[in-house]
Kinemage of the C-alpha trace (Angstrom):
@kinemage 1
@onewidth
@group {chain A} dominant
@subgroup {mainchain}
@vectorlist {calphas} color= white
{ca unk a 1} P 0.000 0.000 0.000
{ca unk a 2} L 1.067 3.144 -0.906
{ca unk a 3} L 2.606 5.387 1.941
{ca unk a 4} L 2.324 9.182 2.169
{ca unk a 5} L 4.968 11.660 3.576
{ca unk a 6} L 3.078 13.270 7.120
{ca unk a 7} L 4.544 17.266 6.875
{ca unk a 8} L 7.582 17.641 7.687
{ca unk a 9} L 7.134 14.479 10.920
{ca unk a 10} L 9.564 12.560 8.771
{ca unk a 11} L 7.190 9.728 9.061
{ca unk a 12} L 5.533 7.302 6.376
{ca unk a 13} L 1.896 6.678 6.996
{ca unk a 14} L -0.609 4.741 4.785
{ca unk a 15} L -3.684 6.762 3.873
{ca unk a 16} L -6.160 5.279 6.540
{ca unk a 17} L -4.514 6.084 10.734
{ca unk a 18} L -6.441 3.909 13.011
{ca unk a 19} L -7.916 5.565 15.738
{ca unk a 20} L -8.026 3.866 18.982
{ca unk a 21} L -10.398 5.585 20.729
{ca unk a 22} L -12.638 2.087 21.139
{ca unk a 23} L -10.053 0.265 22.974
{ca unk a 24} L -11.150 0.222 26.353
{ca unk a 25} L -14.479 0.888 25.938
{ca unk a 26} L -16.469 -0.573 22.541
{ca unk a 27} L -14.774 -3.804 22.054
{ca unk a 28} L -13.118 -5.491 24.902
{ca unk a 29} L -9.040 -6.723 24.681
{ca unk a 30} L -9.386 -9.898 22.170
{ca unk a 31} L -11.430 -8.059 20.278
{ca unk a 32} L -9.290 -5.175 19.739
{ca unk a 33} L -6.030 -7.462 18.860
{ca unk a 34} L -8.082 -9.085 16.307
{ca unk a 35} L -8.815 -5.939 14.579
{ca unk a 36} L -5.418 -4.501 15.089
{ca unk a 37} L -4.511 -7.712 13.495
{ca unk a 38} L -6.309 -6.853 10.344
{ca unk a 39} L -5.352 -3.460 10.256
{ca unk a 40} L -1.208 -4.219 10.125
{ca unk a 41} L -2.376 -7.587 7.734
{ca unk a 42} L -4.101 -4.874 5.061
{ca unk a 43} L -0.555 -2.640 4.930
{ca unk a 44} L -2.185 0.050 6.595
{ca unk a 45} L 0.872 0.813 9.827
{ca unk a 46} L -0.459 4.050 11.777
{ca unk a 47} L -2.346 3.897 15.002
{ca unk a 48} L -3.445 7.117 17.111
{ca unk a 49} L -4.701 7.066 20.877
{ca unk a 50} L -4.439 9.488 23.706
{ca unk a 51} L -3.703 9.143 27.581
{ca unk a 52} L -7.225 10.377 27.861
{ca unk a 53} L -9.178 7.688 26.070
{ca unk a 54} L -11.329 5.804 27.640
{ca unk a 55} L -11.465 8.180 30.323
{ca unk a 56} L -15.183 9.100 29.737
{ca unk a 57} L -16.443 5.412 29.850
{ca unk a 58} L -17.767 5.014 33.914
{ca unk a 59} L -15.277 3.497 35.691
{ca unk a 60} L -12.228 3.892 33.279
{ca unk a 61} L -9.934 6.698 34.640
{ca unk a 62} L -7.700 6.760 31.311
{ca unk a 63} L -4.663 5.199 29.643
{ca unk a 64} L -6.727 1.727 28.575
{ca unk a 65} L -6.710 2.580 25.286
{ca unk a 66} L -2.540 3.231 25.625
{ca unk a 67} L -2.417 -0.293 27.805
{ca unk a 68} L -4.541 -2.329 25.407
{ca unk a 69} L -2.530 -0.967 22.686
{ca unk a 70} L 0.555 -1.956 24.568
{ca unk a 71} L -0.778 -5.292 25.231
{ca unk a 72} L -1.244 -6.190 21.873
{ca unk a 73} L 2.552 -5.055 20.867
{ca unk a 74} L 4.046 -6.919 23.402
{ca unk a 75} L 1.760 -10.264 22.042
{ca unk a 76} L 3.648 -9.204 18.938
{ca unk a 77} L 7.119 -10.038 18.396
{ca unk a 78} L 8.559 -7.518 15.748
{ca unk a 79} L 5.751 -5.514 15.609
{ca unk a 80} L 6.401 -2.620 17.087
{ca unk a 81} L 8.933 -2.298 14.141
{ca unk a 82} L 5.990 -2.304 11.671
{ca unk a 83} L 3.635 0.617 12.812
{ca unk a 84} L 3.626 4.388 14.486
{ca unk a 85} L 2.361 5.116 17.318
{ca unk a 86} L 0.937 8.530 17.960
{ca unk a 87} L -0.368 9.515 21.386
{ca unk a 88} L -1.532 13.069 22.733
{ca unk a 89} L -1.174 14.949 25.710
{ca unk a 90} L -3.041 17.967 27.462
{ca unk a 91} L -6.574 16.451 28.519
{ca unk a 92} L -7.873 16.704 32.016
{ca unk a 93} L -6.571 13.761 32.996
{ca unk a 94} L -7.808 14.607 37.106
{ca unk a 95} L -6.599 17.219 37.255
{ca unk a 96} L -9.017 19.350 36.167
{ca unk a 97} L -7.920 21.300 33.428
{ca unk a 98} L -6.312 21.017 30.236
{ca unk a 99} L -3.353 20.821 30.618
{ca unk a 100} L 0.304 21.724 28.312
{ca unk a 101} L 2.475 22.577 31.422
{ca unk a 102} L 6.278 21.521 31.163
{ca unk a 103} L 5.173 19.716 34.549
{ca unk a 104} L 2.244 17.806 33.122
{ca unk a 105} L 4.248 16.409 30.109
{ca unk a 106} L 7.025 15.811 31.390
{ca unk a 107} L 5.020 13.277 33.432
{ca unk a 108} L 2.212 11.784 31.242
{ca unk a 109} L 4.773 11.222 28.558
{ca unk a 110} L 6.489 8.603 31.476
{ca unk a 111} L 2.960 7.300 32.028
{ca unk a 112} L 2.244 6.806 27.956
{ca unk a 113} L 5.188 5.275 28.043
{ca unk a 114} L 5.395 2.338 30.221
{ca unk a 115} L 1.289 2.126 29.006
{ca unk a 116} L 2.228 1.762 25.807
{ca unk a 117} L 5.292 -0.817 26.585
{ca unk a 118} L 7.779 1.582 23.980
{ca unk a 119} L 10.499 3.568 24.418
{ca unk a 120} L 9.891 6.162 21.992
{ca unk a 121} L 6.658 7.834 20.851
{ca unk a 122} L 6.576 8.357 16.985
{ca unk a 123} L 4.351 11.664 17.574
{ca unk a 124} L 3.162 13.060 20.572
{ca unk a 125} L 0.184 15.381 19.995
{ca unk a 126} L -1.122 18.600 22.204
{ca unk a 127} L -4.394 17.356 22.621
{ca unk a 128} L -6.156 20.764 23.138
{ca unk a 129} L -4.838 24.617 23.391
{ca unk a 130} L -4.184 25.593 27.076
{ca unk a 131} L -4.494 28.756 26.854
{ca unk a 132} L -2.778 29.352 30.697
{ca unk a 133} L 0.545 28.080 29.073
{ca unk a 134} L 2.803 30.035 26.434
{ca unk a 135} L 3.889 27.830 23.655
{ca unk a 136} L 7.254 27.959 24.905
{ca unk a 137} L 6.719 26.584 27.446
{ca unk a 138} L 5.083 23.505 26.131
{ca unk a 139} L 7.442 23.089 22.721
{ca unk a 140} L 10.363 23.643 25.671
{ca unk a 141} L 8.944 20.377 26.850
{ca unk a 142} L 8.611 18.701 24.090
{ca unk a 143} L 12.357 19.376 22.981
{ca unk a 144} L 13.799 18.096 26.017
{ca unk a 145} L 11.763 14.570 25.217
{ca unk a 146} L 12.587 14.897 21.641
{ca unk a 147} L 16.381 15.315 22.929
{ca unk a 148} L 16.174 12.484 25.685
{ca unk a 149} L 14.902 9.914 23.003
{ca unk a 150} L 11.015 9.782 24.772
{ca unk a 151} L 9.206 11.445 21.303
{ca unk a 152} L 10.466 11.245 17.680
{ca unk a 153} L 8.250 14.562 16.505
{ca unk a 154} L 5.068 16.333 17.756
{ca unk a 155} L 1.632 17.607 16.735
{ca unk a 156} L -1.064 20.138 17.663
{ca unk a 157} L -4.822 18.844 18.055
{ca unk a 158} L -7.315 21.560 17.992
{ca unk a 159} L -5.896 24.203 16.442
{ca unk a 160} L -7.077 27.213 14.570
{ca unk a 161} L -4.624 29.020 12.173
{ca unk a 162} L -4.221 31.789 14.654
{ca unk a 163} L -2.940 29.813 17.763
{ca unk a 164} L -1.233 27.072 14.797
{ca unk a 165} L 0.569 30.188 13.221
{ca unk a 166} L 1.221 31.757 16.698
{ca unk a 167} L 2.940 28.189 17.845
{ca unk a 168} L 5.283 27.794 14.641
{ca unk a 169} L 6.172 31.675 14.997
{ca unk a 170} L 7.105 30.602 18.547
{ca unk a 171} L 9.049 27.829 17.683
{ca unk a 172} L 11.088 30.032 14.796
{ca unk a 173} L 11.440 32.396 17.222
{ca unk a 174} L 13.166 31.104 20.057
{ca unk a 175} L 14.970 28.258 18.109
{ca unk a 176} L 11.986 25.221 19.742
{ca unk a 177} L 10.795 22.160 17.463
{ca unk a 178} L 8.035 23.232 15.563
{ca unk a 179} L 4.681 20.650 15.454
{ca unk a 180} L 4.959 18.897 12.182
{ca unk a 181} L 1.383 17.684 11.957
{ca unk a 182} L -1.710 18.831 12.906
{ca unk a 183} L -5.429 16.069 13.600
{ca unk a 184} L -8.150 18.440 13.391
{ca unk a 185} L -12.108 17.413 12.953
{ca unk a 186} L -12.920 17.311 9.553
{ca unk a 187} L -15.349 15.099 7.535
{ca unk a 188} L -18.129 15.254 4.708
{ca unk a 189} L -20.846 16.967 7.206
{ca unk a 190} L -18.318 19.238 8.980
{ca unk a 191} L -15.389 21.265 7.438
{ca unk a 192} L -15.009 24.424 9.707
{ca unk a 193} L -12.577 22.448 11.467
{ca unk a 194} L -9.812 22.508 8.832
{ca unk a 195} L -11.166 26.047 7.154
{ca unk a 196} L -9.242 27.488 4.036
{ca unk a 197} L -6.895 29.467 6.292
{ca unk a 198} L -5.617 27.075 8.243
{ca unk a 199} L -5.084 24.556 5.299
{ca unk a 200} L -3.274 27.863 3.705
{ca unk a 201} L -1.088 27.861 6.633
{ca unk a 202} L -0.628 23.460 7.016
{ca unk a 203} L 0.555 24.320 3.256
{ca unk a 204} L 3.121 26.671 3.737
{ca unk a 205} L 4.655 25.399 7.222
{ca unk a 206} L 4.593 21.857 6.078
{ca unk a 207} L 2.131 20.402 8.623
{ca unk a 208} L 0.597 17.008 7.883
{ca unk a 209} L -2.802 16.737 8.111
{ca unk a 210} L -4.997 13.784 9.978
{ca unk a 211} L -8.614 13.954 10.515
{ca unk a 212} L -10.998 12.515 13.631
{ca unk a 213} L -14.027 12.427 13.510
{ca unk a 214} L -13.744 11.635 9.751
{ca unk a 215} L -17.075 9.256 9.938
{ca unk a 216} L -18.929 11.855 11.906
{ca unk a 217} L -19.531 9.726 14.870
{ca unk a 218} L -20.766 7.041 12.405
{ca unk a 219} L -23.304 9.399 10.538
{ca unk a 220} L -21.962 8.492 7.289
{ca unk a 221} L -21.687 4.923 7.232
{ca unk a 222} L -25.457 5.499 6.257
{ca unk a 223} L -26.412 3.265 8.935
{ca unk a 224} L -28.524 6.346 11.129
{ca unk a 225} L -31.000 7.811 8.923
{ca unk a 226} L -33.215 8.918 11.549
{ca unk a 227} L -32.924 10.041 15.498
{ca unk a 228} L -34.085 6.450 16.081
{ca unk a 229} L -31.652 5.068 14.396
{ca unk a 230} L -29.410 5.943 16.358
{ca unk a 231} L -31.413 5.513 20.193
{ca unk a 232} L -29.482 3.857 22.306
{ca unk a 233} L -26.096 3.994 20.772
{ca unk a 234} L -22.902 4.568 22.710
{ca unk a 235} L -22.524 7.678 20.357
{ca unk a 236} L -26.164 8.573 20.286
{ca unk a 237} L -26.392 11.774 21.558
{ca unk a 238} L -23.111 12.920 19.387
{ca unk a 239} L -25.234 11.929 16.473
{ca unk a 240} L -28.208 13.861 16.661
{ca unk a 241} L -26.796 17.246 14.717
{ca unk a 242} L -26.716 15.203 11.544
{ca unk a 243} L -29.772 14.753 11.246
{ca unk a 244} L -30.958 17.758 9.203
{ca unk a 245} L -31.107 19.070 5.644
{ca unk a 246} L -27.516 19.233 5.404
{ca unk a 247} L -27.209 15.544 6.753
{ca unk a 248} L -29.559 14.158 4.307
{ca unk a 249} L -28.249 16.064 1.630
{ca unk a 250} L -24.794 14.318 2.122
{ca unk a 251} L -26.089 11.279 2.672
{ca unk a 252} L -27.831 11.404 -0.716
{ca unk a 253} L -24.927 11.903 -2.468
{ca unk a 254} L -22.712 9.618 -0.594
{ca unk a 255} L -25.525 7.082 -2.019
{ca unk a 256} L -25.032 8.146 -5.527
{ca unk a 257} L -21.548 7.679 -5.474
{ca unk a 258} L -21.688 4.409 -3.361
{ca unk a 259} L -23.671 3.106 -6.051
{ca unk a 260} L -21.763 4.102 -8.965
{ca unk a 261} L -18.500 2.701 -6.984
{ca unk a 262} L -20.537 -0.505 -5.708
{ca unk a 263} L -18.834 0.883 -2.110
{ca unk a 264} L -20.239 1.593 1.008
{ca unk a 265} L -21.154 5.000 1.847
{ca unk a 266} L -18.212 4.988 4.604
{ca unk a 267} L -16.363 3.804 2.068
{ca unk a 268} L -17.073 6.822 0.055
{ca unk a 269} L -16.925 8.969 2.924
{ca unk a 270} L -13.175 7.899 3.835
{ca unk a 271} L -12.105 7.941 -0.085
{ca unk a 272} L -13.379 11.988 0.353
{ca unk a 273} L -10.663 12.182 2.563
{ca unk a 274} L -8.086 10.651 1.392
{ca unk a 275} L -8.723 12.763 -1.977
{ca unk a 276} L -8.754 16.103 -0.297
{ca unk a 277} L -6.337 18.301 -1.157
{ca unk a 278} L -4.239 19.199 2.319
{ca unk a 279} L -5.278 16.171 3.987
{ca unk a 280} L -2.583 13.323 4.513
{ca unk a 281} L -4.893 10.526 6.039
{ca unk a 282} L -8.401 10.273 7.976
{ca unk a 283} L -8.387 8.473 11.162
{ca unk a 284} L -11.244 5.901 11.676
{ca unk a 285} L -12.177 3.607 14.061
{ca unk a 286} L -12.621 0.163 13.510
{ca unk a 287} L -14.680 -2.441 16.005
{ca unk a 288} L -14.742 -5.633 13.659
{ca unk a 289} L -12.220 -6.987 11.210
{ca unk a 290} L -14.966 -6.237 8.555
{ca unk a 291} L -14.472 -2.441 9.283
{ca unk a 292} L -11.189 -3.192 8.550
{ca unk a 293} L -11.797 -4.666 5.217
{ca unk a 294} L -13.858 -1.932 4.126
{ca unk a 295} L -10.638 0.754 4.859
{ca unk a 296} L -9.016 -0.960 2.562
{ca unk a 297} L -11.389 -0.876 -0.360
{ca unk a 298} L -11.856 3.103 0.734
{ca unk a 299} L -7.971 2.974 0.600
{ca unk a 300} L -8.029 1.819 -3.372
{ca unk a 301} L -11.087 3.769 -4.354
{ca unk a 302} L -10.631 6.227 -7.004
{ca unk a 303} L -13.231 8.966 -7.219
{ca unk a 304} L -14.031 11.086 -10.139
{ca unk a 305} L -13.853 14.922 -10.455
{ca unk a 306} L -17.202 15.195 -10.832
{ca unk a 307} L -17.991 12.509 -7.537
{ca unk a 308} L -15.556 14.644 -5.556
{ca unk a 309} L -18.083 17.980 -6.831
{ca unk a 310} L -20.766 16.139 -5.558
{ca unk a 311} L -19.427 15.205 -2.228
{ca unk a 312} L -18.593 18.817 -1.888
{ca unk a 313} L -21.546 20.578 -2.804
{ca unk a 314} L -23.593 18.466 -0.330
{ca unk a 315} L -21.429 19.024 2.212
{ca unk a 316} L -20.468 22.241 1.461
C-alpha cells in the first residue's frame, strides 16, 4: 500500500490512521487485537490514541486505550517495528484542566510510556490549546523529550490558524521544534474544522494533516438515517446534529456515489478524505475486522472529479 509523507514528521503513513479511541471501551481486549490484526495484515501501519481515552467510559480513569494498545505489541514479536504510534497529551486527565504545562508532560509522557510498553513515541500530539501556558513553554517540553529519546516529533490537536501560526512563529522564534502535523475534525458533514486558512497555513509550514471524527460519529456509514436510528447507541447523543437538511443532503450523495462505486457510503466517505487536497490521512475507528476490510477498499477507491463535486456541494 502506498505510503504518504506526514509534513515535515519525517514519518511514512498509509492513507487510513487507526484511531483507537474504542479500545477500552467498545470492544473489549481480544477483540481489539483481532482488529489490530487486520489493520497491520491490510498494509495500513499508523495507530493514534491518547492518555485520555477511555477516560469518559464510567469506571475507566484513562490510559486503557494506551495499555490495550501496549498489550497487543508486546503479544507481537517484531511488531512494534511495523507501525507508528501517535499519542496526545493535554486532557484533564484529574486534574481538572487542560493541561500543556512543562510539569504535566514531562510526566504523562512517562505514564504513555510504560502504558504503551515503547520507548519512543513516533508523535506526541497537544491534545487541546491551554491557553494558561505560552507555547514555549510547552514546545520547551517537548524538545527536552525529543532530545532524551522519549518522542520522535510532535503535533497540535485543535488548532485554529491563529494559535497554529502563533505556535510555529514561537518555535522560529526562540529556536523550539516546531509541530509537524496537525489532527483536526474534519469530515463530509463538517469542514469548519480545517477552514481554508488554516489549510493555507498546514501548506506553507509543512504540517501534515490527519482527521478525527472523519465518519462523523458514524453518521456516514449510512447506517442512522433517523434520530431512532441511532437511540441507544454509545454515540447517540453525538449523532443527533446530523440529522438535518444538510445531513440528508450528504447522505444522498454519498448514495449516488456508493452506487456508482458498488462501495459503502463509509467507504465513500473515507475515499473523500483521502482525496482532499491538504489532507494526509483520515483516522477511523474500527470495532470488527470487517471495518477493517472496508478501509481498505476506501484505501483503493478512485473517485471522479465530478464525484468529488458532488461530495462537496452536499457538504459544502
Amino acid at each position: 500500500m502506498e505510503k504518504r509523507r506526514l509534513g515535515s514528521t519525517g514519518l511514512s503513513i498509509a492513507p487510513i490512521v487507526f484511531g483507537g479511541n474504542v479500545f477500552g471501551w467498545t470492544i473489549d481486549e481480544a477483540e481489539s487485537f483481532r482488529v489490530l490484526d487486520a489493520f497491520v495484515d491490510h498494509g495500513f501501519n499508523a495507530i493514534d490514541t491518547a492518555d485520555v481515552y477511555s477516560r469518559w467510559f464510567p469506571g475507566n480513569e484513562g490510559g486503557e486505550s494506551e495499555t490495550v494498545i501496549g498489550r497487543w505489541l508486546a503479544a507481537r514479536p517484531g511488531m512494534r517495528e511495523k507501525v507508528t504510534i501517535f499519542t496526545k497529551v493535554g486532557s484533564d486527565m484529574g486534574q481538572g484542566k487542560r493541561d500543556l504545562s512543562e510539569d504535566h508532560i514531562l510526566k504523562a509522557v512517562e505514564d504513555s510510556l510504560v502504558r504503551l510498553g515503547i520507548e519512543r513515541i513516533d508523535l506526541y500530539f497537544s491534545h487541546w490549546p491551554d491557553p494558561t501556558v505560552s507555547h514555549e513553554e510547552t514546545l520547551g517540553a517537548y524538545a527536552k523529550l525529543l532530545k532524551a529519546g522519549k518522542i520522535a516529533s510532535i503535533g497540535a490537536s485543535n488548532y485554529d490558524a491563529e494559535l497554529l501560526g502563533a505556535a510555529l512563529a514561537a518555535s522560529k522564534a526562540a529556536g523550539l521544534p516546531a509541530y509537524g502535523a496537525l489532527q483536526n475534525e474534519l469530515n463530509l458533514y463538517d469542514r469548519a474544522g480545517f477552514d481554508a486558512e488554516l489549510k493555507a497555513v498546514c501548506a506553507q509550514a509543512d504540517v501534515g494533516v490527519t482527521t478525527y471524527f472523519s465518519l462523523a460519529s458514524g453518521f456516514l456509514s449510512g447506517k442512522y438515517r433517523s434520530a431512532a436510528d441511532a437511540e441507544g447507541r454509545p454515540r447517540g447523543a453525538r449523532l443527533e446534529k446530523y440529522f438535518d437538511a444538510k445531513g440528508m443532503k450528504v447522505l444522498a450523495a454519498l448514495d449516488e456515489v456508493a452506487g456508482a462505486q458498488e462501495a459503502r457510503p463509509a467507504e465513500v466517505a473515507l475515499a473523500w478524505l483521502i482525496a482532499t487536497d491538504g489532507v494526509s490521512a483520515p483516522i477511523a475507528s474500527a470495532t470488527s475486522v470487517a471495518q477493517v476490510e472496508s478501509f481498505a477498499r476506501a484505501a483503493s477507491m478512485a473517485l471522479s472529479a465530478e464525484q468529488m463535486a458532488l461530495l462537496n456541494a452536499a457538504g459544502a
